[in-house]
PLY file of the C-alpha trace (Angstrom):
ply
format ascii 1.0
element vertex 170
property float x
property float y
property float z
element edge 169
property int vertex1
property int vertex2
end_header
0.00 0.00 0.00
1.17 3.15 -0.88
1.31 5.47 2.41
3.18 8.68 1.26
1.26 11.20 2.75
1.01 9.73 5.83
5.38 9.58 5.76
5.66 12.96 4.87
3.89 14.05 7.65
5.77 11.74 10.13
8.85 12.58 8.61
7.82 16.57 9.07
7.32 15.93 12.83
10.64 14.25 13.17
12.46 16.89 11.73
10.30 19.03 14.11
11.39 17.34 17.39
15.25 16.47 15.86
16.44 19.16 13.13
19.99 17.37 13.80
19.34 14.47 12.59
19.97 13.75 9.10
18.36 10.29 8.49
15.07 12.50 9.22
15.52 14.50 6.49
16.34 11.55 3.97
13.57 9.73 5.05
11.30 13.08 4.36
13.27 13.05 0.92
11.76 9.50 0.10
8.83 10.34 0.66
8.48 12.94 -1.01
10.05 11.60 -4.24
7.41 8.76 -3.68
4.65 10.88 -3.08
5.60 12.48 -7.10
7.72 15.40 -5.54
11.05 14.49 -6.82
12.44 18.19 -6.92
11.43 18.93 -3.24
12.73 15.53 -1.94
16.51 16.85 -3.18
15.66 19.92 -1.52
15.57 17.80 1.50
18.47 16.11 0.33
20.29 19.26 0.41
18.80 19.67 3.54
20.17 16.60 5.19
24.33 17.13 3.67
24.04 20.39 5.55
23.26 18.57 8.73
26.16 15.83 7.75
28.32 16.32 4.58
29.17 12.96 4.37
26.83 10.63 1.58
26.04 6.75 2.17
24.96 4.98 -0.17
21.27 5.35 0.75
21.68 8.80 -0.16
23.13 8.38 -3.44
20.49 6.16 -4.10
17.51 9.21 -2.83
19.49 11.26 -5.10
19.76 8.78 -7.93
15.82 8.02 -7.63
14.86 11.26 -7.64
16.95 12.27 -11.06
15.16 9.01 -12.54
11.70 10.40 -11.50
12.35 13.44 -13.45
13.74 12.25 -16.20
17.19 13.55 -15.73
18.87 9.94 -16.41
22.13 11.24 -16.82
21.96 12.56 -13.57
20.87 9.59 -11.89
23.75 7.04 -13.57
26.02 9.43 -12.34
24.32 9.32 -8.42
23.87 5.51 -9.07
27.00 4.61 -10.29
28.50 6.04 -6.98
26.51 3.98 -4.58
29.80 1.15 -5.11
28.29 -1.79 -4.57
31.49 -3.75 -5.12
32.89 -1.82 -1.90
32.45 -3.74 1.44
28.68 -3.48 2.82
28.82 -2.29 6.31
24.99 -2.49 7.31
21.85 -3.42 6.23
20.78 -0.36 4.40
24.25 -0.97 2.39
22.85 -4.06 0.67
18.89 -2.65 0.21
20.87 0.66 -1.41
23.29 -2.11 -3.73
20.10 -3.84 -5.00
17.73 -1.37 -5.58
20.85 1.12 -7.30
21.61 -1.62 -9.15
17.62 -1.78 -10.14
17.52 1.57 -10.93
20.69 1.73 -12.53
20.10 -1.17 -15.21
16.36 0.86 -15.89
18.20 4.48 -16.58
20.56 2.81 -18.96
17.30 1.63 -21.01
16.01 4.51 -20.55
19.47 6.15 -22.22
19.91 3.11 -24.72
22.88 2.28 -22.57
22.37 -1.45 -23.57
26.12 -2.48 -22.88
25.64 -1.03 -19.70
22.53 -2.17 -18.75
23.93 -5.67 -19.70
26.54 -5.21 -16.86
25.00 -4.01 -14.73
22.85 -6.72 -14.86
25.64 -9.45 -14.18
26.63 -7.16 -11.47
23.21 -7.52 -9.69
22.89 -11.47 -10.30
24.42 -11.80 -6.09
21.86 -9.65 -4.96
19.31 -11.16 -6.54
20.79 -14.77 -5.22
20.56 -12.92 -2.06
17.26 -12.13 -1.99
16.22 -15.19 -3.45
14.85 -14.30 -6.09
15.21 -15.75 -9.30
15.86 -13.47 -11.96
15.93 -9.97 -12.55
12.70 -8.10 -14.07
11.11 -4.76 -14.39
8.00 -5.72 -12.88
9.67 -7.22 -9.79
11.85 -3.85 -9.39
8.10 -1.98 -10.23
7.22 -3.72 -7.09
10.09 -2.45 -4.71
9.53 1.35 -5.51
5.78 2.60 -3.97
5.69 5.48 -6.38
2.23 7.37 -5.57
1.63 8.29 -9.43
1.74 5.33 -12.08
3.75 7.69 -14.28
6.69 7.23 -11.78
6.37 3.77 -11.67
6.26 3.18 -15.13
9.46 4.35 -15.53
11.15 1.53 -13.71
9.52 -1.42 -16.18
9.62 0.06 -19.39
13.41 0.99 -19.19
14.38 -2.47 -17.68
12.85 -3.55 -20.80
14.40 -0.85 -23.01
17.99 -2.41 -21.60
17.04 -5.86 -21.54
15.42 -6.18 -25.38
18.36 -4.56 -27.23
21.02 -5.54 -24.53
19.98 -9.51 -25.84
20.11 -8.74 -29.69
0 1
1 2
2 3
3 4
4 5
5 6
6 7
7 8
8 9
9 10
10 11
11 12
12 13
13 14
14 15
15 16
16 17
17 18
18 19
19 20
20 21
21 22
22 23
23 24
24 25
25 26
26 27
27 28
28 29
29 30
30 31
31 32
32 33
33 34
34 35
35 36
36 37
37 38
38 39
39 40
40 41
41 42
42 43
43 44
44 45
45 46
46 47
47 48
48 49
49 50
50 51
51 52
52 53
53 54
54 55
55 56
56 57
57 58
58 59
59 60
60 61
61 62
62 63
63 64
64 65
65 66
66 67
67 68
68 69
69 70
70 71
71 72
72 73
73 74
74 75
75 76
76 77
77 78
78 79
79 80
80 81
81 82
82 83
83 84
84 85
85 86
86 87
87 88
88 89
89 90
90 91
91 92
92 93
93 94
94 95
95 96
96 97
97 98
98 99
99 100
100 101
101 102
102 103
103 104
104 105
105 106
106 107
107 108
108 109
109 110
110 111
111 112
112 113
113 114
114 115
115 116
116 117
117 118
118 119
119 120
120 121
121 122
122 123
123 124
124 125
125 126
126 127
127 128
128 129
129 130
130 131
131 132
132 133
133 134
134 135
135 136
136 137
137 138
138 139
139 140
140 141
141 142
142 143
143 144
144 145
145 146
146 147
147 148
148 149
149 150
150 151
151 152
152 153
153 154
154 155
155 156
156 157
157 158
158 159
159 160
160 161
161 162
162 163
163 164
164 165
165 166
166 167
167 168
168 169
């Protein structure tokens, strides 16, 4: 179920009672890039580097998802490409930001005919998805992951797996 609204205003009264706190305002960021509101959610991205300068891979991946929901694809293989995967995970959020980057990632290189890339990246996400257990890798099961509010946003995710995956395999 799809619960944006009701994050954003959690998220606003957690900022409220702890304006130090950075993971407040990246969990106010995705929800706002959930809830369709991509540009304001890197406002709150901004929002949180003041607090701490220092980016995890979670925030790469805010950043990355909020490019993709504008269509600024360049942008978000640049933010995705950063999240490392191949560097040492350190927590649980390290892995859930690997797999989902790696997600995204594959879909903006569709998106940018990318196919090579998307083909790599690909291979790269085949021990996340052993992982997870899941079997294979498609757009609808990375659809699923991301509770965009608008179908527009959500869209996005399926129909550039596909873009990668169809001319990535000819």
């Amino acid at each position: 179920m799809q619960r944006s609204d009701e994050a954003i205003a959690a998220a606003e009264r957690a900022i409220a009672l702890d304006s130090s706190d950075p993971s407040n305002y990246e969990w106010l960021s995705a929800a706002m890039i959930f809830n369709g509101r991509a540009e304001d959610g890197l406002g709150y991205l901004d929002a949180a580097t003041r607090v701490d300068p220092d980016w995890s891979r979670w925030r790469y991946l805010l950043a990355g998802l909020a490019y993709f929901s504008m269509d600024r694809f360049e942008e978000a293989v640049v933010a995705f490409e950063k999240i490392a995967p191949e560097s040492k995970e350190t927590s649980y959020w390290d892995f859930w930001s690997n797999y989902q980057g790696l997600m995204l990632l594959i879909s903006a290189y569709g998106q940018l005919d990318r196919h090579a890339d998307a083909a790599a990246a690909r291979e790269r996400l085949k021990p996340y998805l052993a992982q997870a257990q899941e079997p294979e890798y498609t757009g609808l099961m990375a659809a699923v992951e991301f509770p965009f509010k608008n179908y527009v946003d959500l869209e996005r995710v399926p129909r550039g797996s596909a873009q990668g995956r169809c001319a990535g395999s000819a």
